[in-house]
N, C-alpha and C positions, 0 to 999 in steps of 0.2 A: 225358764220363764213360764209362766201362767198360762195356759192353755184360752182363759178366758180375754185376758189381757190381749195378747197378740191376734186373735180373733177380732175384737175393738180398734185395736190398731190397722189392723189388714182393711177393715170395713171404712175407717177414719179416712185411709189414706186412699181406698178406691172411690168415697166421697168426693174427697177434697181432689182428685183428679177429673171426677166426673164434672161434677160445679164447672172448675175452670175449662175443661173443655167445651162445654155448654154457651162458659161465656167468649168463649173465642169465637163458637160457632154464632152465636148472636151478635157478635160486633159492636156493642156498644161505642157510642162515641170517642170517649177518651181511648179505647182500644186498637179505634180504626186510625184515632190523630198517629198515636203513639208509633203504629207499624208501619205510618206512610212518611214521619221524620226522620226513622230509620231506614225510609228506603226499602221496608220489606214489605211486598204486596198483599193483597186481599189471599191471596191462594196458598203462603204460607200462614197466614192467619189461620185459614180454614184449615187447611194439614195442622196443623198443630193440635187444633182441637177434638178432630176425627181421630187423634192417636193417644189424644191424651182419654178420649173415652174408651176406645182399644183398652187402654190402660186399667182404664178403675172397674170393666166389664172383667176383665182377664186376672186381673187382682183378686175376684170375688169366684175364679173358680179355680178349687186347688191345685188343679192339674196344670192352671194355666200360670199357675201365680208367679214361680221363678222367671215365665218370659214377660210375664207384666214387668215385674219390679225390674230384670232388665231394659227393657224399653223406656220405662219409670225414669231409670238413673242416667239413657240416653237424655233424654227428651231436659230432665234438670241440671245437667252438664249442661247442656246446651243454652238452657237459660241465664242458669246462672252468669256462664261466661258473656253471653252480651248485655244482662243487665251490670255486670262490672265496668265492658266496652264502655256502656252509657250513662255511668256512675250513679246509678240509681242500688246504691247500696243498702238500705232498707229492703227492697223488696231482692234482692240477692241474698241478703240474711236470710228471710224468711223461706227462700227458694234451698237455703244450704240446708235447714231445718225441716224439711221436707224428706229431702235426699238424705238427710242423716236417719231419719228414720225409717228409709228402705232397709237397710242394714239389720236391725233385731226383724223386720217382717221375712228376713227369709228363712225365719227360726220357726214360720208358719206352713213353711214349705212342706208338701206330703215327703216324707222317707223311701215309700215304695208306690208310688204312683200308678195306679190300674192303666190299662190301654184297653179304652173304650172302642176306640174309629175300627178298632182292625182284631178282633177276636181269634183265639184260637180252637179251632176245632179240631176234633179226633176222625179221621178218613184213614182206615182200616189200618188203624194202629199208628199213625206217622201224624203226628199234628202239623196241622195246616192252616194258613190262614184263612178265613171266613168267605170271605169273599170268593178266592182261588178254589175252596171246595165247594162251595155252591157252582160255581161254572163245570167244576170235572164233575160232580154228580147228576149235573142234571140230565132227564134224559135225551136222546136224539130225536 
């Protein structure tokens, strides 16, 4: 697949996670009737949203993208199934449509993924992590 393509996609879908997290985290009316008929409260509201922007934050860095689009496929599993519960099958298409196209974004996914957090350094021939040889080098 097209390198510029799936770029577009990856970007489309940490959009369109962003948005919807935004509007959970805003609460719109019909958002707040909708989670309190169901009996789910203001604080899953608010979680849902703080992870759905986890999401489209983690989605936009490649390092992070395989645990986005995991989380991704939590988070629209999980919708999906209670919008089924509450037979609002329109927006459960559209949530399956979503989740279906997590699946080619992890064709976005880096091959060989650098490891930024934790470096490795050379300390007299024996590579070591960064961290760990800044403490044994330093002086007393």
């Amino acid at each position: 697949m097209n390198t510029m393509i799936l770029t577009y996609l990856v970007e489309s879908l940490a959009a369109i996670f962003g948005i919807i997290g935004f509007i959970h985290l805003l609460g719109p009316r019909f958002l707040h009737e909708t989670f309190k008929s169901w009996n789910y409260g203001t604080r899953l509201r608010i979680a849902t949203g703080i992870l759905e922007i986890g999401v489209a934050l983690m989605l936009l860095d490649p390092e992070l993208r395989l645990w986005g689009i995991g989380l991704a496929a939590l988070i629209m599993f999980a919708a999906i199934i209670t919008l089924l519960n509450h037979e609002q099958y329109a927006c459960a298409l559209a949530s399956m449509v979503v989740m279906a196209a997590l699946l080619p974004a992890t064709l976005a996914v880096p091959t060989d993924p650098q490891i930024r957090f934790a470096p490795v350094v050379e300390t007299a021939g024996e590579p070591q992590n960064a961290a760990y040889a800044s403490n044994v080098m330093r002086p007393s």
